[in-house]
C-alpha positions in Angstrom: 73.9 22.1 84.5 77.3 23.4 83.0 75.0 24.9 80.2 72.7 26.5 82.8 75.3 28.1 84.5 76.8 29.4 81.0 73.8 30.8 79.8 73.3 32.7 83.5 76.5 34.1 83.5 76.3 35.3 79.6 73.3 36.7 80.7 74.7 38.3 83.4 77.7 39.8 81.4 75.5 41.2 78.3 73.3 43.0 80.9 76.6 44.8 82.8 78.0 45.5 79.2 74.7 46.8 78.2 74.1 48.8 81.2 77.8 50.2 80.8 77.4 50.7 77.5 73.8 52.8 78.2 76.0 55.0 81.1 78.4 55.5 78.3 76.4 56.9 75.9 74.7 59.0 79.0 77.7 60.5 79.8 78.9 61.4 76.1 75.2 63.1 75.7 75.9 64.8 79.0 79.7 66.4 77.7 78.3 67.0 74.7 75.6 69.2 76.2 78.0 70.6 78.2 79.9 71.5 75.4 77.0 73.0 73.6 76.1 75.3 76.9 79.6 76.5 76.8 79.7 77.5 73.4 76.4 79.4 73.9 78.1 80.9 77.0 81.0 82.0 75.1 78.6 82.9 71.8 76.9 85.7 74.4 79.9 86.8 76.4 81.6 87.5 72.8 79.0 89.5 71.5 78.4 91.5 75.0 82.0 92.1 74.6 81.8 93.3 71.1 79.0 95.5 71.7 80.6 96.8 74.6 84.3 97.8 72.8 81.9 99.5 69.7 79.8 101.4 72.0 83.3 102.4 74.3 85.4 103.4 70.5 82.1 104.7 69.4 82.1 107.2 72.6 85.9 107.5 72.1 85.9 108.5 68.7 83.2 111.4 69.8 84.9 112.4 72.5 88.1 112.9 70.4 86.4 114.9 67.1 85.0 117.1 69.6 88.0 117.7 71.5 89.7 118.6 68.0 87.3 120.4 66.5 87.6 122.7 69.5 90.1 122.5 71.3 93.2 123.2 69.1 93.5 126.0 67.2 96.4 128.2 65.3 96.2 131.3 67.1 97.5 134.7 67.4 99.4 135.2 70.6 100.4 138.7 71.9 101.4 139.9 75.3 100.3 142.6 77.1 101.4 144.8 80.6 99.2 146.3 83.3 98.8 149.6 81.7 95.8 151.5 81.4 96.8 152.5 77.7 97.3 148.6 77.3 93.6 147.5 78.7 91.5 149.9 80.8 91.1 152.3 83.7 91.4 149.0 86.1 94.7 147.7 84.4 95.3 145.2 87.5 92.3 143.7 87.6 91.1 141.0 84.9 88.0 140.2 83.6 87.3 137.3 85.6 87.8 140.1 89.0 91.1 138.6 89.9 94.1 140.1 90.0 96.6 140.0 87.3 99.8 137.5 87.0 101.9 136.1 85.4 100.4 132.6 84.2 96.8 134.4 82.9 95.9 135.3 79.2 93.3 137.1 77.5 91.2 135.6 75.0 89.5 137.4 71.9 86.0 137.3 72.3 85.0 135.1 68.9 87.2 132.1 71.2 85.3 133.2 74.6 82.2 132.6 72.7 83.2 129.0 71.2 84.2 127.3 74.3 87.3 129.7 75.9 85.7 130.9 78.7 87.1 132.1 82.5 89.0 129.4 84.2 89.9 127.0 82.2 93.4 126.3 81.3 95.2 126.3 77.6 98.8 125.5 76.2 100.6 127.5 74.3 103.0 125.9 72.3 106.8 126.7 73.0 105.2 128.7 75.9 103.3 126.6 78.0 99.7 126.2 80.2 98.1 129.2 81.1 94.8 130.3 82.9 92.0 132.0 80.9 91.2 135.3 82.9 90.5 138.1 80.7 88.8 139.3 77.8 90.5 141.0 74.6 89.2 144.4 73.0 86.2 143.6 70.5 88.0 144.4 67.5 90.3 141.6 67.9 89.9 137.8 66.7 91.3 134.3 66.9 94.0 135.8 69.1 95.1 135.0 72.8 97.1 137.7 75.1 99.6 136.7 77.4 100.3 139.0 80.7 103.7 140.1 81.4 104.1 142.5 84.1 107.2 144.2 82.8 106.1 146.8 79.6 108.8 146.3 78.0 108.9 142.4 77.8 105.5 142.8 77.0 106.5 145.7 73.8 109.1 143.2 73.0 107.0 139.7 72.4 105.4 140.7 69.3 102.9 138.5 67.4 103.1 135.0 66.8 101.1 132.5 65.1 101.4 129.3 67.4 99.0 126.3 68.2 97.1 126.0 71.3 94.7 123.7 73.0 92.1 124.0 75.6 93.0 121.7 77.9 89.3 121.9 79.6 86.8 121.4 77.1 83.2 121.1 77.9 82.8 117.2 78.8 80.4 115.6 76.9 77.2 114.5 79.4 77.2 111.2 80.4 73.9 110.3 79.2 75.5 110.3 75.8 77.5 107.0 76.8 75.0 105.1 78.3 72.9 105.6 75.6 75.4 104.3 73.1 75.4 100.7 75.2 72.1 99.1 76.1 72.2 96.1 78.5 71.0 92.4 77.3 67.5 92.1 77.5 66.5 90.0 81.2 65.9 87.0 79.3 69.2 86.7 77.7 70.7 87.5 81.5 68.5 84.1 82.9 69.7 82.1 80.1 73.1 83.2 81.0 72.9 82.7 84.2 70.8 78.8 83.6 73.8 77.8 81.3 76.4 79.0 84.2 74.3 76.8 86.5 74.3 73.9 84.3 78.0 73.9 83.4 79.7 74.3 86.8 76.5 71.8 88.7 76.4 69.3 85.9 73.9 66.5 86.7 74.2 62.9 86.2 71.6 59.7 86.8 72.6 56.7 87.1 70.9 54.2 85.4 69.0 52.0 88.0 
């Protein structure tokens, strides 16, 4: 009878230890595909990421060889009075059809052409920002003309070679950006989003 019992109760244990050891060896599967949905997570975030920062430095790096290639520039800087003998039989009134200031230049028409057109703003080096509002004579080139009301500050400036930068270039459309970055395709958003699911709602069966 002793034996019986013996034998039922060994019985009894290897079936809880195998059972255990079966929910064991579920669970262990289940981490380890947890693991491997969280490394696929991480494998697509991390190249999103990296395709994002190329396309954004790509766009950057654009953005900035344009901006140098036009927007600084060694120039020829004069100043000029609101004299007819200086500019023309409307000496107080620009270019643009504003009146003259202090604050306004002229540009030389080869740097009107290029970019350096009415309104927008440039610094002069050593002399600060200034508005464009006027043209030069035709004859002139690569040269910039600051107003100064009084004649004789104006006779007194001279010419000087000094850098200066549009400070309003022509922005680059944004079309250019978004074609640099295309989205995942939809499929690689559902698996994405599946693997999310999966990771943060795990499921578990126990073993009947």
């Amino acid at each position: 009878m002793k034996n019986c019992a013996y034998l039922i109760l060994s019985l009894a244990a290897m079936t809880f230890i195998m059972q255990h050891q079966h929910e064991i060896r579920q669970l262990r599967q289940l981490i380890e595909a947890q693991n491997q949905s969280i490394h696929a997570m991480q494998v697509v975030l991390r190249n999103n990421s990296i395709q994002a920062e190329l396309a954004l430095e790509l766009g950057r790096s654009t953005r900035q060889s344009l901006h140098d290639s036009r927007a600084k520039r060694i120039v020829k800087v004069t100043a000029y009075s609101p004299r007819s003998a200086e500019t023309d039989s409307t000496p107080f009134i620009t270019a643009y059809n504003t009146k003259v200031r202090p604050g306004i230049i002229a540009v030389s028409r080869d740097l009107f052409a290029k970019g350096w057109t009415f309104g927008k703003k440039v610094y002069i080096k050593s002399l600060g920002i200034f508005t464009i509002e006027d043209l030069m004579a035709k004859r002139k080139k690569n040269q910039l003309d600051v107003f100064i009301p009084e004649t004789t500050k104006a006779l007194t400036f001279g010419r000087r070679n000094l850098e200066a930068y549009l400070l309003a270039p022509t922005p680059i459309p944004e079309e250019t950006y978004t074609q640099l970055y295309h989205p995942p395709h939809k499929s690689v958003l559902l698996a994405t989003e599946d693997i999310c699911r999966r990771t943060i709602h795990p499921t578990f069966t126990r073993p009947n």
